[in-house]
C-alpha positions in Angstrom: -74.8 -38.3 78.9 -72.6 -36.0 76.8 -68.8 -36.0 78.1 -67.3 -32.6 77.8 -63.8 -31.1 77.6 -63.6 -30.8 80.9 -64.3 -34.6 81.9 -62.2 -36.0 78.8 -59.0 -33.6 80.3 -59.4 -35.0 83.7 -59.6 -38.7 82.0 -56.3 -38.1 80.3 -54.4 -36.8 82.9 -55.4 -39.1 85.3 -54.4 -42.0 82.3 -51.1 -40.7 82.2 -50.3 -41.8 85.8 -48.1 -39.0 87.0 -49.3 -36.7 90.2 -49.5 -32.8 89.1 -48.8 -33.3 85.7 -51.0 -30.5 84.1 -51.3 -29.9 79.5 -51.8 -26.8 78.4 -55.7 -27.7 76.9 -57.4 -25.5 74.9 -61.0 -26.2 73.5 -61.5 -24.6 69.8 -65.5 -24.2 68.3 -66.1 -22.9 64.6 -69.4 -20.7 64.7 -70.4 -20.2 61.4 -72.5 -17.1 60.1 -75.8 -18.9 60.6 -75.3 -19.9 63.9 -75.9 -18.1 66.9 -73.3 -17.6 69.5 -74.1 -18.4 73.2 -73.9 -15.3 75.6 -70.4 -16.0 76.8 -68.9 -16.7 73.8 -70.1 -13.6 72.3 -69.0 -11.8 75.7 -65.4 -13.4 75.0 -65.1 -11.0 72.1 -62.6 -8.2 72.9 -63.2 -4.7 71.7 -60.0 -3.3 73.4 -57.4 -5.1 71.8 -56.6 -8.0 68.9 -54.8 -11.1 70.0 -54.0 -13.8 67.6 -55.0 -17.3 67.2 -51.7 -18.2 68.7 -51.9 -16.1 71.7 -56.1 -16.9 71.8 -54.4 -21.5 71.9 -52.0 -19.6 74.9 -54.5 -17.8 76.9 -57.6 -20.2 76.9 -55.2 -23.2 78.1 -54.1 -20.8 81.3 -57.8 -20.7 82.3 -59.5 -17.5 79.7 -62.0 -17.3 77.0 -61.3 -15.7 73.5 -63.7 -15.4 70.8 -62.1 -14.4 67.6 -64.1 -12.2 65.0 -62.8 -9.9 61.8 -63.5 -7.5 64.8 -60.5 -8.5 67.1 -58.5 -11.3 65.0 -55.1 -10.1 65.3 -53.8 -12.2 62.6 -54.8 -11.5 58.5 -53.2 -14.7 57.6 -55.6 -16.5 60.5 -58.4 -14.8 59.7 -58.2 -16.3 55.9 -57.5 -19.5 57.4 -60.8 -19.5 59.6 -62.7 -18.3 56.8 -63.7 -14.8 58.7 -62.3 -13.1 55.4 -62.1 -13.6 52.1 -58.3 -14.7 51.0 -58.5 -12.3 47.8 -60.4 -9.4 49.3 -58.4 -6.0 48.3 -59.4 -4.1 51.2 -57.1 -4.1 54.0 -58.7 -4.8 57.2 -59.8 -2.3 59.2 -57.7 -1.1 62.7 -55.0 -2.0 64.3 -53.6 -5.9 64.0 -51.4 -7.5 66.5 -49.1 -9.4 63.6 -49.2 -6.3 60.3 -48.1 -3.6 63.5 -45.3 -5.0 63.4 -44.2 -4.3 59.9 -41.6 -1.9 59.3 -44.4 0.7 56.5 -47.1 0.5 59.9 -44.5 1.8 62.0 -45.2 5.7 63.4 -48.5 5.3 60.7 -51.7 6.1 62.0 -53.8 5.3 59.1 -54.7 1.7 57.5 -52.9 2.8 54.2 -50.1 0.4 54.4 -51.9 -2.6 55.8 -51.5 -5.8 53.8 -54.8 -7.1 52.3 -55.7 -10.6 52.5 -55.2 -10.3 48.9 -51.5 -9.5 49.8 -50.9 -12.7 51.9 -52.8 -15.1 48.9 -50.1 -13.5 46.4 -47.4 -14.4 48.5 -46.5 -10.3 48.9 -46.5 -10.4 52.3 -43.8 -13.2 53.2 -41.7 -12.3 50.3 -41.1 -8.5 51.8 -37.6 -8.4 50.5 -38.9 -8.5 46.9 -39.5 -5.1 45.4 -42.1 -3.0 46.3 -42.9 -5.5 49.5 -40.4 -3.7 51.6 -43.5 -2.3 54.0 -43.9 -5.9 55.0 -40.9 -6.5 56.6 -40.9 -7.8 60.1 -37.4 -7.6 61.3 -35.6 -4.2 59.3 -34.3 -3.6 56.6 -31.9 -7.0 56.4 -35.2 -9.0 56.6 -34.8 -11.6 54.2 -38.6 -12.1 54.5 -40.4 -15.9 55.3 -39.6 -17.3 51.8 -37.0 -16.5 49.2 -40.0 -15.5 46.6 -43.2 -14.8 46.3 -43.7 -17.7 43.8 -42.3 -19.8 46.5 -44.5 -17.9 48.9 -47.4 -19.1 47.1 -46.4 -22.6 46.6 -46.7 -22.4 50.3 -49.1 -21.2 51.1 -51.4 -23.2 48.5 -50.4 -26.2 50.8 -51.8 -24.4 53.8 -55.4 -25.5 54.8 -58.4 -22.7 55.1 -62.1 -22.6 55.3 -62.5 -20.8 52.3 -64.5 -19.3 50.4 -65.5 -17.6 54.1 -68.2 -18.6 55.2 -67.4 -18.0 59.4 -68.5 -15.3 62.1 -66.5 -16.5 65.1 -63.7 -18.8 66.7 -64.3 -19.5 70.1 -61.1 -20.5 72.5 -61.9 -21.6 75.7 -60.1 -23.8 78.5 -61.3 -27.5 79.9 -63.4 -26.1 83.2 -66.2 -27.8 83.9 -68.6 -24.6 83.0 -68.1 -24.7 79.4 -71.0 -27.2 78.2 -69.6 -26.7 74.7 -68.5 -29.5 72.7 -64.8 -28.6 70.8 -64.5 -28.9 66.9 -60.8 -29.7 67.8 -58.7 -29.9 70.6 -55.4 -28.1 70.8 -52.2 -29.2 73.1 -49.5 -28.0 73.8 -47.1 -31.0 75.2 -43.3 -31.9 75.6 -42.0 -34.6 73.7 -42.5 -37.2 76.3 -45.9 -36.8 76.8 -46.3 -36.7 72.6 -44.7 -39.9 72.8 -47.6 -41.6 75.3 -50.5 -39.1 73.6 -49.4 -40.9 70.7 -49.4 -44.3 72.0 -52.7 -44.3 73.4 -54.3 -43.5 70.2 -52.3 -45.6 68.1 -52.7 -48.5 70.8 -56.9 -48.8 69.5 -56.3 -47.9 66.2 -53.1 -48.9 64.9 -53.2 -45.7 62.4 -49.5 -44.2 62.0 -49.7 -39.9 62.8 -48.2 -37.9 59.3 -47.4 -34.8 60.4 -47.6 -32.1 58.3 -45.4 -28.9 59.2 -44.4 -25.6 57.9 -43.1 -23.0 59.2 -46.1 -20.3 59.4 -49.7 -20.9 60.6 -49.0 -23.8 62.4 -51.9 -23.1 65.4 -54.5 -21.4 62.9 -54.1 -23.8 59.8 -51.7 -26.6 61.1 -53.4 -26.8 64.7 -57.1 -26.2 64.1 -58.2 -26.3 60.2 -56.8 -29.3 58.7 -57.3 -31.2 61.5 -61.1 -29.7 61.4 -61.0 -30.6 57.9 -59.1 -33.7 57.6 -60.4 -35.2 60.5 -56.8 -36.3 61.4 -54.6 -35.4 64.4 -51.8 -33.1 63.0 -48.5 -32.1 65.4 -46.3 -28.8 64.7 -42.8 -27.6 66.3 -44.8 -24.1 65.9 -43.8 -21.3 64.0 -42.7 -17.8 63.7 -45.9 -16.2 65.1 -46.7 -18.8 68.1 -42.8 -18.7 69.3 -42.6 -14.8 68.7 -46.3 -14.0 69.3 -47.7 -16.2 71.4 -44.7 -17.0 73.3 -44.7 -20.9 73.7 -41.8 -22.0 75.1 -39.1 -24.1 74.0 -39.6 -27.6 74.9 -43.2 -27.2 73.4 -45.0 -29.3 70.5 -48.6 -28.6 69.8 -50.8 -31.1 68.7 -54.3 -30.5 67.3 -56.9 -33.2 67.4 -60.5 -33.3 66.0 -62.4 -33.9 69.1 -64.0 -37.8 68.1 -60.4 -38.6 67.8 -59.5 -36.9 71.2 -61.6 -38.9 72.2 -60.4 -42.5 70.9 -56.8 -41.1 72.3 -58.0 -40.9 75.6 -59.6 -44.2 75.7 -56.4 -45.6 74.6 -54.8 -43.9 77.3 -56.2 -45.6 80.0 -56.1 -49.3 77.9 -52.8 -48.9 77.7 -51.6 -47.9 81.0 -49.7 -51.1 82.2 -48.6 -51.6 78.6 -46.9 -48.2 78.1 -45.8 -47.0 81.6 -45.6 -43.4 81.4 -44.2 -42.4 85.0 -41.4 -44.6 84.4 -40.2 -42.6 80.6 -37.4 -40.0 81.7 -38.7 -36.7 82.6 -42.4 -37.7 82.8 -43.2 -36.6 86.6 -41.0 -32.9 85.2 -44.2 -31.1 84.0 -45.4 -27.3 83.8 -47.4 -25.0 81.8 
């Protein structure tokens, strides 16, 4: 009998030992462009508004589902990094986007003429907005020293940043751990203090013994970071978040997020409740202090 997200969230919270302890748990599934969608992910699919892979993480762990599609994605740079667009497609996409509105050339602008392209992000154009002719990418004015001191470096950067390219996907699906949502996750994102890294991390390690390498930068952490190179890699991957996710999506302060392909989520688990005497949870300071 298949275990689901919903039944592997209640076996790690119960693991950790501590009354009312809740994670923020969201499920993520890759639909690529040959497979069909069922009804209520394709019902998740706004047409009112974008929202970003960040704020889609947010949303799905406080209970909602959010199917992300070139339609609604409110993030370019996520949508290269799920493979929904090309990375060196000219074109601007079309519309309105959560992340580009905010860009000093789309304020008061009605059309699409000063939208980045993914091309635009790939070059390293769109971080490097203090540059020459990048000015219409700033986020933050005038004084906006952009997100990297060149577009060389930009692209340095960004060349280290995981994608499902060349694009080959129709649909992200976010959704939360109730027990309606027969779906089994590609990866599993959370969104955790540091004390309840620490045990997440000791359960896993305690059947496996493999060491956790994070690797960090400072955009894309949810989209790329979070939910493609674990996808990829197969490996768990933590972030302190980044621009977007703080700004965007709001996470709070005292919040990691840690992204784990679901066959691993489910080893961790497992070595959750093994290790329950041997790594006493409720007794690390702070433990029984927990809220979404």
């Amino acid at each position: 009998m298949k275990e689901y997200l919903h039944g592997m969230y209640e076996r790690m919270i119960n693991a950790m030992g501590v009354d009312g302890l809740e994670i923020a748990t969201t499920g993520v599934k890759i639909f690529t462009k040959d497979k069909a969608l069922p009804e209520w992910v394709d019902e998740a699919i706004t047409s009112h508004l974008t929202i970003t892979a960040c704020q889609a993480v947010r949303q799905a762990a406080l209970g909602d589902v959010i199917t992300l599609t070139t339609q609604n994605i409110g993030c370019i740079a996520a949508a290269i990094s799920f493979g929904l667009v090309d990375e060196d497609d000219f074109a601007p996409m079309s519309g309105s986007r959560v992340y580009t509105d905010l860009m000093s050339g789309r304020h008061d602008n009605d059309d699409n003429s000063s939208a980045p392209s993914p091309k635009d992000f790939t070059q390293g154009r769109v971080y490097a907005c203090h540059e020459p002719g990048n000015e219409d990418f700033c986020l933050f004015g005038e004084d906006d020293a952009g997100r990297f001191q060149s577009s060389d470096v930009a692209r340095r950067a960004i060349n280290e940043m995981s994608a499902l390219q060349p694009a080959n996907n129709k649909a992200i699906c976010f959704y939360p751990h109730a027990d309606e949502y027969n779906l089994l996750p590609d990866v599993v994102v959370l969104s955790v203090r540091p004390v309840e890294l620490t045990k997440l991390i000791q359960g896993y390690q305690y059947i496996t013994g493999e060491r956790i390498i994070a690797n960090i930068g400072p955009l894309r952490a949810v989209n790329s970071d979070l939910i493609v190179r674990p996808y990829l890699e197969q490996k768990i991957n933590i972030t302190p978040y980044c621009l977007g996710a703080r700004l965007i999506g709001q996470f709070e302060a005292d919040k990691l997020g840690m992204g784990i392909p679901w066959n691993l989520f489910k080893i961790l688990v497992e070595g959750l409740e093994a290790s329950k005497t041997g790594y006493p949870f409720p007794l690390y300071p702070g433990a029984s202090e927990s809220l979404i």
